[in-house]
DSSP file (Angstrom, degrees, kcal/mol; ACC not computed):
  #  RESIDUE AA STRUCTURE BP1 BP2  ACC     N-H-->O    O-->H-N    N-H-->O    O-->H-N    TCO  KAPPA ALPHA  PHI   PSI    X-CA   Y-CA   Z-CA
    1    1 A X              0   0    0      0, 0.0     2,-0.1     0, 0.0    12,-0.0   0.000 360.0 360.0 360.0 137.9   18.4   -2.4   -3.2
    2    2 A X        -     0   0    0      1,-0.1    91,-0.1     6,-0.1    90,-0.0  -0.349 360.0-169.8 -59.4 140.2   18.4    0.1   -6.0
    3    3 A X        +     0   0    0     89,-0.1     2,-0.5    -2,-0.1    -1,-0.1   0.245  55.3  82.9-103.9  11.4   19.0    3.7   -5.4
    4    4 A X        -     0   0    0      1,-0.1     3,-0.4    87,-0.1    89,-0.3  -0.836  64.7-142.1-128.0 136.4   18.2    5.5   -8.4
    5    5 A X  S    S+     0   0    0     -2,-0.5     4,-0.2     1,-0.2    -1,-0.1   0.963 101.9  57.3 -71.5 -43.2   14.9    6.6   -9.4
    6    6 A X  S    S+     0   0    0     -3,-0.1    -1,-0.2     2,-0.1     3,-0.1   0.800  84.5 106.5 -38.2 -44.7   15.6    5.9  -12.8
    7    7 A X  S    S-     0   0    0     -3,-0.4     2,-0.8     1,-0.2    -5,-0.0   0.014  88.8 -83.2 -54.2 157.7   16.4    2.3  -12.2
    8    8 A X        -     0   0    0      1,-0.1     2,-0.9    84,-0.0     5,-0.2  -0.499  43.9-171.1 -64.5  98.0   14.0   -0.6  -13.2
    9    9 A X        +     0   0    0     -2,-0.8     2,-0.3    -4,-0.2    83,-0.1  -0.787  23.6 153.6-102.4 103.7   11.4   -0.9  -10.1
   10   10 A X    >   -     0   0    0     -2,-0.9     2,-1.9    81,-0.1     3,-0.7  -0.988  66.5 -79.2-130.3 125.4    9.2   -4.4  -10.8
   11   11 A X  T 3> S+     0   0    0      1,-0.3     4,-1.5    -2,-0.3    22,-0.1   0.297 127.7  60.4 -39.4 -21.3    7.7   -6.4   -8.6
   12   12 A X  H 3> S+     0   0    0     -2,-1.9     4,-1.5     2,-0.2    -1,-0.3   0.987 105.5  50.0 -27.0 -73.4   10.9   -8.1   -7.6
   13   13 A X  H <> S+     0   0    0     -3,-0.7     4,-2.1     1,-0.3    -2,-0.2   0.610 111.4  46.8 -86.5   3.7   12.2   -4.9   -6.5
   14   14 A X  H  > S+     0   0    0      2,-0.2     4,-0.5    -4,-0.2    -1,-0.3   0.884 101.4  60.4 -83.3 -29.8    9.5   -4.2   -4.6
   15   15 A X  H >X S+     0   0    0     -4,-1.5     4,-1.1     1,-0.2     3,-0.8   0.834 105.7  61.7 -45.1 -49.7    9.3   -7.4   -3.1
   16   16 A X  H 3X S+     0   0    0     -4,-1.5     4,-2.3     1,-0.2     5,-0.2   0.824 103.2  39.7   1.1 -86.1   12.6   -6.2   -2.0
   17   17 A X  H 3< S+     0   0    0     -4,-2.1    -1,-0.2     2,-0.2    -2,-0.2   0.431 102.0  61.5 -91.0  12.5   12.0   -3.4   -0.2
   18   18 A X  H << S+     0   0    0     -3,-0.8     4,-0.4    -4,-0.5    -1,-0.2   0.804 114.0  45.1 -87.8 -10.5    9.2   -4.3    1.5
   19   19 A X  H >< S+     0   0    0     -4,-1.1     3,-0.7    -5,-0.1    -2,-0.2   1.000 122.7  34.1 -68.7 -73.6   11.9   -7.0    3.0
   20   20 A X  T 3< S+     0   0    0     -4,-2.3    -3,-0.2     1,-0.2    -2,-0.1   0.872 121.7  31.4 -79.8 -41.2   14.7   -4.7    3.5
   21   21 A X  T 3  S+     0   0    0     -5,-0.2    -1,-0.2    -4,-0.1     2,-0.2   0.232  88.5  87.5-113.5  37.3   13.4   -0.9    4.7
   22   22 A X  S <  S-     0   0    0     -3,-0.7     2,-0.0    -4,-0.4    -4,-0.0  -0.677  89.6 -91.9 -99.5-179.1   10.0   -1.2    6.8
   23   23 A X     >  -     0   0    0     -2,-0.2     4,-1.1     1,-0.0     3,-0.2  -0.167  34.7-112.4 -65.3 159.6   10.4   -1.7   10.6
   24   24 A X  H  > S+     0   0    0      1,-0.2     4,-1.0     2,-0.2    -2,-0.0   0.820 120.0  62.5 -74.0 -18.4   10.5   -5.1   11.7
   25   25 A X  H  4 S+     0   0    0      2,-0.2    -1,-0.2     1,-0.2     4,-0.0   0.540 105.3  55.2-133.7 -35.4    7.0   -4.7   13.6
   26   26 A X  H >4 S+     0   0    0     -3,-0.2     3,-1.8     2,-0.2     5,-0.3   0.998 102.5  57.1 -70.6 -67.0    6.0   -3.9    9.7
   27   27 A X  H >< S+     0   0    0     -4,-1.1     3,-1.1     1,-0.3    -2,-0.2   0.607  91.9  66.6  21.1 -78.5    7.5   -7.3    8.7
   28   28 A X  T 3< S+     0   0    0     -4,-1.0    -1,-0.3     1,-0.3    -2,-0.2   0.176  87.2  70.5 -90.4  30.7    5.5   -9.4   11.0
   29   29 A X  T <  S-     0   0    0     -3,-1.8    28,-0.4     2,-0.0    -1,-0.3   0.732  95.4-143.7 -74.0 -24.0    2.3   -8.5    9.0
   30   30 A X    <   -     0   0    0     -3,-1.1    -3,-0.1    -4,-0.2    -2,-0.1   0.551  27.7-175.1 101.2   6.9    3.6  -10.5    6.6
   31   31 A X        -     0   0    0     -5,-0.3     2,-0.3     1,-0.1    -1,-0.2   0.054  10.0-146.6 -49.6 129.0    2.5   -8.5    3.9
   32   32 A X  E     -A   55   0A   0     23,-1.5    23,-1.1   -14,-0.0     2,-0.8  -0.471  15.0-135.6 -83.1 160.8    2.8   -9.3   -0.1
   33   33 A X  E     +     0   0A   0     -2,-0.3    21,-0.2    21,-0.2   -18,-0.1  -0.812  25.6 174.3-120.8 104.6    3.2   -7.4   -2.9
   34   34 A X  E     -     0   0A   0     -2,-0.8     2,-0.3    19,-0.4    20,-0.1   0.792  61.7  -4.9 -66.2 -43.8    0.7   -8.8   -5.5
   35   35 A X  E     -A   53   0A   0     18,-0.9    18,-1.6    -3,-0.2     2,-0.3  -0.997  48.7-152.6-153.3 145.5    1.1   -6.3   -8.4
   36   36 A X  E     -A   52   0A   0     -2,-0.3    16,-0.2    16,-0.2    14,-0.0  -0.885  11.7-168.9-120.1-172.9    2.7   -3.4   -9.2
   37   37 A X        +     0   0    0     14,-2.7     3,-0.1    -2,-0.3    14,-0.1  -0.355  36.8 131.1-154.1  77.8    1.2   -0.7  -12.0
   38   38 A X        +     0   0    0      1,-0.2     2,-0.7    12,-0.2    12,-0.1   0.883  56.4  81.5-108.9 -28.1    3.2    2.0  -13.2
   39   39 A X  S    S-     0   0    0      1,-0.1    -1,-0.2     3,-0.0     3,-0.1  -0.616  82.7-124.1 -38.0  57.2    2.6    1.5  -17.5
   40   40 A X        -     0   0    0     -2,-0.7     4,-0.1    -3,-0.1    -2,-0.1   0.447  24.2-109.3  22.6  87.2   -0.3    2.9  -18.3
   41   41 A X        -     0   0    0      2,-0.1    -1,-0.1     1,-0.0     7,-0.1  -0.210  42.2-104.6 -58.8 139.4   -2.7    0.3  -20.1
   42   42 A X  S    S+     0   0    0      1,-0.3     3,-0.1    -3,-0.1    -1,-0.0  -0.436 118.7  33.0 -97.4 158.0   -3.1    1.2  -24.0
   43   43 A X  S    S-     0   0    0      1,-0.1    -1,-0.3     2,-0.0     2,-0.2   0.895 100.4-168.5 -19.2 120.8   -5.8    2.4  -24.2
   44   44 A X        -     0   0    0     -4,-0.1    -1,-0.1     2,-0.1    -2,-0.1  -0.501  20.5-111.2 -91.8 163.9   -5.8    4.0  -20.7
   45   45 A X        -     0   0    0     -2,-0.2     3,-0.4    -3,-0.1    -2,-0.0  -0.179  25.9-119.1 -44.2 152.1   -8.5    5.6  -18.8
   46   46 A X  S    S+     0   0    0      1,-0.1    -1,-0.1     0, 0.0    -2,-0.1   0.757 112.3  46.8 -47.3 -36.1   -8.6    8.9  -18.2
   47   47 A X  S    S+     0   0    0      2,-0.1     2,-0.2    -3,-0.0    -1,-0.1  -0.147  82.2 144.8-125.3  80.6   -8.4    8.5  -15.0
   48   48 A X        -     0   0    0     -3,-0.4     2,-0.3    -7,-0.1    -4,-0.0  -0.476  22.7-171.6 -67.6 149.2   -5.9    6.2  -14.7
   49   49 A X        -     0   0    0     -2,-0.2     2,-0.1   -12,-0.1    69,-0.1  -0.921  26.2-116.5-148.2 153.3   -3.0    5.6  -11.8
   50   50 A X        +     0   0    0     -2,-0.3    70,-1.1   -12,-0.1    39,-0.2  -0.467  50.5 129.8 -91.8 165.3   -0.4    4.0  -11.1
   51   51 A X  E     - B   0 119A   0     68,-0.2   -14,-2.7   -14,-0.1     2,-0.2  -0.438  39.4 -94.5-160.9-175.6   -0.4    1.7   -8.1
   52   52 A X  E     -AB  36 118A   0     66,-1.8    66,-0.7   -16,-0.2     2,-0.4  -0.881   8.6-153.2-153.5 125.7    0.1   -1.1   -6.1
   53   53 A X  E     +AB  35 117A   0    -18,-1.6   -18,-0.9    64,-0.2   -19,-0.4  -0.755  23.3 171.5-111.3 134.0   -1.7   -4.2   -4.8
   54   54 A X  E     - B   0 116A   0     62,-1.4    62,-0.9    -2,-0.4     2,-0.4  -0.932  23.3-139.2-146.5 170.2   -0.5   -5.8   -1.5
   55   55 A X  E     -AB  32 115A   0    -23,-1.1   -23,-1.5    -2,-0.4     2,-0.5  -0.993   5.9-162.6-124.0 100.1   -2.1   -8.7    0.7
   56   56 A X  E     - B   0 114A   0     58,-1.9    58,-1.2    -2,-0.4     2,-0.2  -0.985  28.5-141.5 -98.7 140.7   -2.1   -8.4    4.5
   57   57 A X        -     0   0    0     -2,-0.5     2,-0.4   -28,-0.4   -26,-0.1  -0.511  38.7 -96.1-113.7 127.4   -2.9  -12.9    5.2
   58   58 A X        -     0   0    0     -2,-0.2     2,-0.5    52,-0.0    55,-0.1  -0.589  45.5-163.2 -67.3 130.6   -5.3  -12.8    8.3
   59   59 A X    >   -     0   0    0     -2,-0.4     3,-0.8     1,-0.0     4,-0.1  -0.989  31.2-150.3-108.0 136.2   -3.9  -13.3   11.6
   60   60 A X  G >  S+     0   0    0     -2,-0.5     3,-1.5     1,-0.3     7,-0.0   0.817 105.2  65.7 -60.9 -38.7   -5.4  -14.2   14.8
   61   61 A X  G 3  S+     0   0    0      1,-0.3    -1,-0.3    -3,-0.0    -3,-0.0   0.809 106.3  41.8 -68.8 -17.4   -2.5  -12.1   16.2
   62   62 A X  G <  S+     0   0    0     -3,-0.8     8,-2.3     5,-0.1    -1,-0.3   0.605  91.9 100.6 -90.8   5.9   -4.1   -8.7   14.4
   63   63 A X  B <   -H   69   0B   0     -3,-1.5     6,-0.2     6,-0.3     2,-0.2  -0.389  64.0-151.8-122.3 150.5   -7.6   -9.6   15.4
   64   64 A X    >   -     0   0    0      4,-1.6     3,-0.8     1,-0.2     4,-0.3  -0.598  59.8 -44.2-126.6-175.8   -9.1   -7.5   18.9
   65   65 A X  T 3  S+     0   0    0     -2,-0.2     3,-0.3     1,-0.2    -1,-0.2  -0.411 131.0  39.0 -64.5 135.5  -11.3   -8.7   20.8
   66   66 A X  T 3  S-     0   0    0      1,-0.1    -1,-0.2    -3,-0.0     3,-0.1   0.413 120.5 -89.1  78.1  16.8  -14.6  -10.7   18.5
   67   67 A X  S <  S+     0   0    0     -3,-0.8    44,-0.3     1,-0.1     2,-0.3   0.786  87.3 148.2  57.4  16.7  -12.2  -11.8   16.3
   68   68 A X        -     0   0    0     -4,-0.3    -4,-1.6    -3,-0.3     2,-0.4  -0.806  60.0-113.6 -96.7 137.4  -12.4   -8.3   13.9
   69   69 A X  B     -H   63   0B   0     40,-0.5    -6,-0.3    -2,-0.3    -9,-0.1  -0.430  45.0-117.8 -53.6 117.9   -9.0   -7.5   12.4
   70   70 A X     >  -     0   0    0     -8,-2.3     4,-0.6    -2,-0.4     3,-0.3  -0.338  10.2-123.8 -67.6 166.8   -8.2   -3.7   14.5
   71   71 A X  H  > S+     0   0    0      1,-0.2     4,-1.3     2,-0.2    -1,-0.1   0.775 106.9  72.9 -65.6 -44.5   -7.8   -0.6   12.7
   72   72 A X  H  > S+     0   0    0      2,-0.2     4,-1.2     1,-0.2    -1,-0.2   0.848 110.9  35.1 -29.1 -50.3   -4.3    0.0   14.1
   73   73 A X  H  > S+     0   0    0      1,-0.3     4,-2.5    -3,-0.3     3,-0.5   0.886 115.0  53.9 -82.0 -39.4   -3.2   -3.0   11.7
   74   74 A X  H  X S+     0   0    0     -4,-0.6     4,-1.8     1,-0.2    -1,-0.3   0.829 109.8  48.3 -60.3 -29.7   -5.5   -2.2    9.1
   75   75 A X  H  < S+     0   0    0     -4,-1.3     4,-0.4     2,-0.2    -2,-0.2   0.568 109.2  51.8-104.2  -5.7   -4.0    1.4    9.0
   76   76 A X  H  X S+     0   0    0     -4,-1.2     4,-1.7    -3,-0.5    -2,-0.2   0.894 110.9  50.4 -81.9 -47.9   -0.2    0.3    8.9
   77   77 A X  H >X S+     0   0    0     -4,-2.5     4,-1.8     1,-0.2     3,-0.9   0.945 107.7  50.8 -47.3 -78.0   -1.0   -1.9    6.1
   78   78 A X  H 3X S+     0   0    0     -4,-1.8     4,-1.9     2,-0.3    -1,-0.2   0.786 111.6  49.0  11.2 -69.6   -2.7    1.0    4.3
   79   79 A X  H 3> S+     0   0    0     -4,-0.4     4,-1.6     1,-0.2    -1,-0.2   0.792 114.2  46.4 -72.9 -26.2    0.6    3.3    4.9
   80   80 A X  H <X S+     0   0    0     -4,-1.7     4,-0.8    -3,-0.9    -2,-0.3   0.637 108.3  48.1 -92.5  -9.2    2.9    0.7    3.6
   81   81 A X  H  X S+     0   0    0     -4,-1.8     4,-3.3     2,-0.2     5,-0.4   0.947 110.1  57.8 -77.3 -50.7    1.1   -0.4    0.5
   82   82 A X  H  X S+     0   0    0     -4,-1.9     4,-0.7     2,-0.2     5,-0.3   0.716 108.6  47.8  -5.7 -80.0    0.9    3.8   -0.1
   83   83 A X  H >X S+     0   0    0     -4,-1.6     3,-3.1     1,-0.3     4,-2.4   0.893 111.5  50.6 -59.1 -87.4    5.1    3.7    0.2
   84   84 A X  H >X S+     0   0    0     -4,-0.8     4,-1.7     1,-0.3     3,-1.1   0.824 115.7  41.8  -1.6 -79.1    5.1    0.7   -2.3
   85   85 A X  H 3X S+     0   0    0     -4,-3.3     4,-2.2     1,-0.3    -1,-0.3   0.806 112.8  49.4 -52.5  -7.4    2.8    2.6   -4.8
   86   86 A X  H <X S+     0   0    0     -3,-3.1     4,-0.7    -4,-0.7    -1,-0.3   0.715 115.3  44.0-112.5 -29.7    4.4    5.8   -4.6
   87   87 A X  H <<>S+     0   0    0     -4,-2.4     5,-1.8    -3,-1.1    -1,-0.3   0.801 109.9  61.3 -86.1  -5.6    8.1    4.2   -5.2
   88   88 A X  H ><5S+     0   0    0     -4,-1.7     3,-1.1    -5,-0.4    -2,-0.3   0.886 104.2  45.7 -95.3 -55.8    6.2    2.3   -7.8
   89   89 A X  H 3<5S+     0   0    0     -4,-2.2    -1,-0.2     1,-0.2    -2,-0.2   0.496 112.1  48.9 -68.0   6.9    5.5    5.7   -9.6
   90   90 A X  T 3<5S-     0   0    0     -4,-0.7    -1,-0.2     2,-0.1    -2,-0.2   0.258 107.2-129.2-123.4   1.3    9.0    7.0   -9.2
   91   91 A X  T < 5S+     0   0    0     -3,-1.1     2,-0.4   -82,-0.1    -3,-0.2   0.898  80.3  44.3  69.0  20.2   10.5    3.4  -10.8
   92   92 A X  S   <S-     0   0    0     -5,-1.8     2,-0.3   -83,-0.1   -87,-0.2  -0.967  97.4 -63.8 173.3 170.6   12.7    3.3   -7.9
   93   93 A X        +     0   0    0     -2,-0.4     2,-0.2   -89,-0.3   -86,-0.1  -0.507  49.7 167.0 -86.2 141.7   13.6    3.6   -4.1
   94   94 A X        -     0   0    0     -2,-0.3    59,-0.1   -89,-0.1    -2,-0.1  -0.655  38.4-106.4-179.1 133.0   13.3    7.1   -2.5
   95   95 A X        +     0   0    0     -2,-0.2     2,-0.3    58,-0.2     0, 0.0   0.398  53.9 144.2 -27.4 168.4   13.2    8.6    1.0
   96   96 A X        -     0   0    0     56,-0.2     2,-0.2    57,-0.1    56,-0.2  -0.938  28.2-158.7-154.3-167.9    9.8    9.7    2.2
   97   97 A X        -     0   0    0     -2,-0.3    54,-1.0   -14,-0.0    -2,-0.0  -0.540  27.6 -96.5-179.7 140.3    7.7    9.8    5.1
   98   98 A X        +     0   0    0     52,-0.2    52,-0.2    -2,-0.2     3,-0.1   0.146  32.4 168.3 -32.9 145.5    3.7   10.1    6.1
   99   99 A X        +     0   0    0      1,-0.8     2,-0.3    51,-0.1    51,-0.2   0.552  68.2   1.8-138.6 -50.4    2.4   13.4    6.9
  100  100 A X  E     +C  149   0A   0     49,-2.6    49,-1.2     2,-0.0    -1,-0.8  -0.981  53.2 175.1-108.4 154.2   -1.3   12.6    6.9
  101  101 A X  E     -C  148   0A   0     -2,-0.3     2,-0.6    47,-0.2    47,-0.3  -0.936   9.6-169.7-143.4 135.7   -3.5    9.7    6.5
  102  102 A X  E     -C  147   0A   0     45,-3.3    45,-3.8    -2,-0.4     2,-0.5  -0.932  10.9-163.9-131.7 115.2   -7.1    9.7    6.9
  103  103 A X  E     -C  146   0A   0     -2,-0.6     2,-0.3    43,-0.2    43,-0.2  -0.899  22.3-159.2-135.1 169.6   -9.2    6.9    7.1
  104  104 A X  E     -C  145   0A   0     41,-3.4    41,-3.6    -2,-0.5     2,-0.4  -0.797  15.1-151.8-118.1 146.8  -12.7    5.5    6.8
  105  105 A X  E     -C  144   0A   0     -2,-0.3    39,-0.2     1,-0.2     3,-0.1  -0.956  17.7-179.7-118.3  92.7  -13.4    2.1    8.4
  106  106 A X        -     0   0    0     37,-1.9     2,-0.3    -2,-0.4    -1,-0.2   0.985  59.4 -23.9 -80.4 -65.6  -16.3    1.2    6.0
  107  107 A X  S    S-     0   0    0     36,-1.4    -1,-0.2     1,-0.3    -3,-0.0  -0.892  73.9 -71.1-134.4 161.0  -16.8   -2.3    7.9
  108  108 A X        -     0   0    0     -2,-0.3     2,-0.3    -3,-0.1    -1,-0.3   0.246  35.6-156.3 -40.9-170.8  -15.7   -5.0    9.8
  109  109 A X        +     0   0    0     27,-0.0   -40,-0.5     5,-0.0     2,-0.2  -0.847  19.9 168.2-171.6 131.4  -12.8   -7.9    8.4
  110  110 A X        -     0   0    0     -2,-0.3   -42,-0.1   -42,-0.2   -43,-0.1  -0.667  58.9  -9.5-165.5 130.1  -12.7  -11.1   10.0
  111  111 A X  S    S+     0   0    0    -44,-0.3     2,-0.1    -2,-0.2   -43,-0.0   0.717 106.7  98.3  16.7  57.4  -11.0  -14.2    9.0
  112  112 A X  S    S-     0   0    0    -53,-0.1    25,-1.1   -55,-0.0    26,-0.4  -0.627  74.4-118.1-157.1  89.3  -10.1  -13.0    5.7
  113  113 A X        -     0   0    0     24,-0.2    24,-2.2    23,-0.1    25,-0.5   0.308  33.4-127.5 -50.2 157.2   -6.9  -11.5    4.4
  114  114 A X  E     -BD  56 136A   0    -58,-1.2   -58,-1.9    22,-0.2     2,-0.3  -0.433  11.8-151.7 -81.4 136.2   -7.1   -7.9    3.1
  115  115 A X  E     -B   55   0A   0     20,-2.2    20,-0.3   -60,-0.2   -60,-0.2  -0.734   4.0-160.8-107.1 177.2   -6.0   -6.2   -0.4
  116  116 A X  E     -B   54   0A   0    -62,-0.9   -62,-1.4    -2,-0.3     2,-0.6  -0.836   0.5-164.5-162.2  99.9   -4.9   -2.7   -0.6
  117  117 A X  E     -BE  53 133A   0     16,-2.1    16,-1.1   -64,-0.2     2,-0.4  -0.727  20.3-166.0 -90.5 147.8   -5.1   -1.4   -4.1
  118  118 A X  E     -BE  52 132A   0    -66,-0.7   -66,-1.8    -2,-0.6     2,-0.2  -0.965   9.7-170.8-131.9 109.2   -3.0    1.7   -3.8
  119  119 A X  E     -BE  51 131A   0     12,-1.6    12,-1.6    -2,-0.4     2,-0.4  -0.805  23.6-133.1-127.3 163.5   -2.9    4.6   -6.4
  120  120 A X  E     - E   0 130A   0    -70,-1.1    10,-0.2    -2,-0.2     3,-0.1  -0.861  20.8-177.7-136.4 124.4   -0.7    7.5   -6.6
  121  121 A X  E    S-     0   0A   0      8,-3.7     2,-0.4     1,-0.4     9,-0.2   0.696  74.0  -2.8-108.9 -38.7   -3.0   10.4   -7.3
  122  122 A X  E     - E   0 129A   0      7,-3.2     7,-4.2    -3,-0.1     2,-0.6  -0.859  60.8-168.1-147.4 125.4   -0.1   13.0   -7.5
  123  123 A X  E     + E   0 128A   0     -2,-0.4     5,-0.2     5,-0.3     2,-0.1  -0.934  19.2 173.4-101.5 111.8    3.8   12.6   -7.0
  124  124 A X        -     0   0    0      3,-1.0     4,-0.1    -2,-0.6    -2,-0.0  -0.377  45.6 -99.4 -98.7 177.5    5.4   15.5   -6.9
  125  125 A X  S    S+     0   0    0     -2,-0.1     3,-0.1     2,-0.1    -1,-0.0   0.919 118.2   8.3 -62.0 -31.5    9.2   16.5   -6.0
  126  126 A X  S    S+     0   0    0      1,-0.5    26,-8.8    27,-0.1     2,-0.3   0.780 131.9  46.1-111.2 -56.4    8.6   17.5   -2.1
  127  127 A X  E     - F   0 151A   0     24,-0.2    -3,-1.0    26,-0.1    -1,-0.5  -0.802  62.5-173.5-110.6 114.9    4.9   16.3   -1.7
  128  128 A X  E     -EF 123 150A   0     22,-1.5    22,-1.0    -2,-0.3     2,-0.4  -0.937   3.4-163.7 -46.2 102.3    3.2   13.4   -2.5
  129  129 A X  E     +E  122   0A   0     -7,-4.2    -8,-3.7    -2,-0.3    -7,-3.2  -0.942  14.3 145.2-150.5-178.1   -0.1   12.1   -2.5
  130  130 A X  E     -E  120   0A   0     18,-0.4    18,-0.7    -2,-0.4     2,-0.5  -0.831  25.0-133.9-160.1 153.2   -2.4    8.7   -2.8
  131  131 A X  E     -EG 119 147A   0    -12,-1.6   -12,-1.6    -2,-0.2     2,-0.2  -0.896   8.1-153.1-157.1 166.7   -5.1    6.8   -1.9
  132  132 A X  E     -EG 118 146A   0     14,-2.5    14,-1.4    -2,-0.5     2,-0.3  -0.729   4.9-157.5 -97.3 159.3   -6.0    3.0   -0.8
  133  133 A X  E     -EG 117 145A   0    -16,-1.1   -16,-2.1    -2,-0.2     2,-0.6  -0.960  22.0-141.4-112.5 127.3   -9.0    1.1   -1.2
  134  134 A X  E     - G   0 144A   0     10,-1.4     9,-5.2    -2,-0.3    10,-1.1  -0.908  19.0-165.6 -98.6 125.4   -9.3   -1.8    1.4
  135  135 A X  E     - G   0 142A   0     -2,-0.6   -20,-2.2   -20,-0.3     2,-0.6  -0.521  28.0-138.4 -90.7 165.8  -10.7   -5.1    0.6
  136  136 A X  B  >  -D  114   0A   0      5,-1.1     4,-3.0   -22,-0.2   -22,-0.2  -0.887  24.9-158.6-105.7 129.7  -11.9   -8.1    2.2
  137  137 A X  T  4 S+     0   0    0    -24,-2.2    -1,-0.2   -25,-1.1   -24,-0.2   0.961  89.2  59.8 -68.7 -24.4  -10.4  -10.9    0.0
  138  138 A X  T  4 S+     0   0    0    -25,-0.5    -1,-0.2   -26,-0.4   -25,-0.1   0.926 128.1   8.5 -58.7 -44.2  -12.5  -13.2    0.9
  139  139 A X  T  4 S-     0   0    0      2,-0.2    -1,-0.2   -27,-0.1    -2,-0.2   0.364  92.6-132.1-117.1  -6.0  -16.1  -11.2   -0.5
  140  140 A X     <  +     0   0    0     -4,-3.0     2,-0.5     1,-0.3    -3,-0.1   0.910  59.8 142.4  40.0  44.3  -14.2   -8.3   -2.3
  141  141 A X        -     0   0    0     -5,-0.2    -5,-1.1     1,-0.1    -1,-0.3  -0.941  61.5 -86.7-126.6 149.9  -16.1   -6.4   -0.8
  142  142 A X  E     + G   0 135A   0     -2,-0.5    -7,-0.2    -7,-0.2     3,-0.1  -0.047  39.5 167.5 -62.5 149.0  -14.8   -2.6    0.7
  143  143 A X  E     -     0   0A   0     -9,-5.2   -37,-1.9     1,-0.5   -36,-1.4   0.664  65.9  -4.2-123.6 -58.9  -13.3   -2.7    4.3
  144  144 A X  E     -CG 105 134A   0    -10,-1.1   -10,-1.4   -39,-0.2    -1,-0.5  -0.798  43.0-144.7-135.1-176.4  -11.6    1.3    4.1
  145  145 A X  E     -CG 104 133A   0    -41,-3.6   -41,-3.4    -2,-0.3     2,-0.3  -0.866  29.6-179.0-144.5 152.9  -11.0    4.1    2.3
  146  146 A X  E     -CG 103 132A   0    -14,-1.4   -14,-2.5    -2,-0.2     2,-0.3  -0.958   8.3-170.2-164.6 113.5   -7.5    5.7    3.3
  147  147 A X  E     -CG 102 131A   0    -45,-3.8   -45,-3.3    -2,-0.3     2,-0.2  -0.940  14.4-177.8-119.8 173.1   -5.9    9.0    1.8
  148  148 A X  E     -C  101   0A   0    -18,-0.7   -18,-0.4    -2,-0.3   -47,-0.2  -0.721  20.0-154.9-148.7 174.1   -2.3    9.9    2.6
  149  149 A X  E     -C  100   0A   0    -49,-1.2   -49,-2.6    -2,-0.2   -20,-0.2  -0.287  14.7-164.7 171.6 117.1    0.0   12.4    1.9
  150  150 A X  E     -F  128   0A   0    -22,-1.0   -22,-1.5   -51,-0.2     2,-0.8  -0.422  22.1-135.2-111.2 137.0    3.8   12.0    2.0
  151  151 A X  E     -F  127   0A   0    -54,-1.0     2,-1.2   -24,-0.2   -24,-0.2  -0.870  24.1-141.3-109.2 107.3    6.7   14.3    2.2
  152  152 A X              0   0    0    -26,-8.8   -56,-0.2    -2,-0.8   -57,-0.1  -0.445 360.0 360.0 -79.1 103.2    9.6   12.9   -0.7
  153  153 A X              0   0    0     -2,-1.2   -58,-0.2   -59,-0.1    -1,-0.1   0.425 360.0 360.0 -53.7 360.0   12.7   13.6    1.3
């Protein structure tokens, strides 16, 4: 795994780290990393950021009683696409770690994996900070809303 912030971080190396430095417990969601988005598109938005897209694949095993995917699962997924985007704006791997996250649980999910667009609203040197939208892939239609804010070690 790359150490340098500098270095070329592309959806390889993110594929990478989501293999080598989450928990294992992180792991068996089983999450992808669909895209990452750290270029600016010509002409960009104003309010463009750069990001990340990840996939948590429905499991029975995340699912609470009625068969709705819990929040618990929904809200690790959430914090690890965050870590993705946020190494995604810094091009490279580097320490961090959660310091808040607040989310809204806009609706139920049920037998239908989830996206997590992830944007990096400001990375700074100590303090970070981001937010997800969660989707249901199935309807695209919003699941949460999730902001975060990370302390860059």
């Amino acid at each position: 795994m790359q150490s340098e912030a500098s270095a070329v971080f592309d959806v390889n190396e993110a594929r990478r780290t989501l293999e080598e430095v989450f928990a294992p417990w992180v792991k068996d969601l089983n999450l992808s990393v669909e895209s990452i988005d750290y270029d600016p598109p010509q002409p960009a938005a104003s309010d463009w950021q750069p990001g990340a897209i990840l996939r948590m694949p429905f499991s029975e095993r995340l699912c609470r009683h009625g068969g709705i995917i819990c929040g618990q699962a929904l809200m690790a997924f959430a914090d690890t696409a965050m870590v993705i985007a946020l190494l995604t704006a810094s091009r490279g791997f580097r320490p961090m770690t959660t310091v808040d996250q607040t989310t809204h649980f806009m609706r139920a999910v049920s037998s239908s994996d989830v996206l997590a667009d992830a944007r990096v609203v400001r990375l700074g040197r100590t303090m970070s900070f981001g937010r997800v939208t969660l989707v249901s892939a199935a309807d695209s239609k919003p699941v949460g809303m999730v902001s975060s804010a990370f302390a860059m070690l």
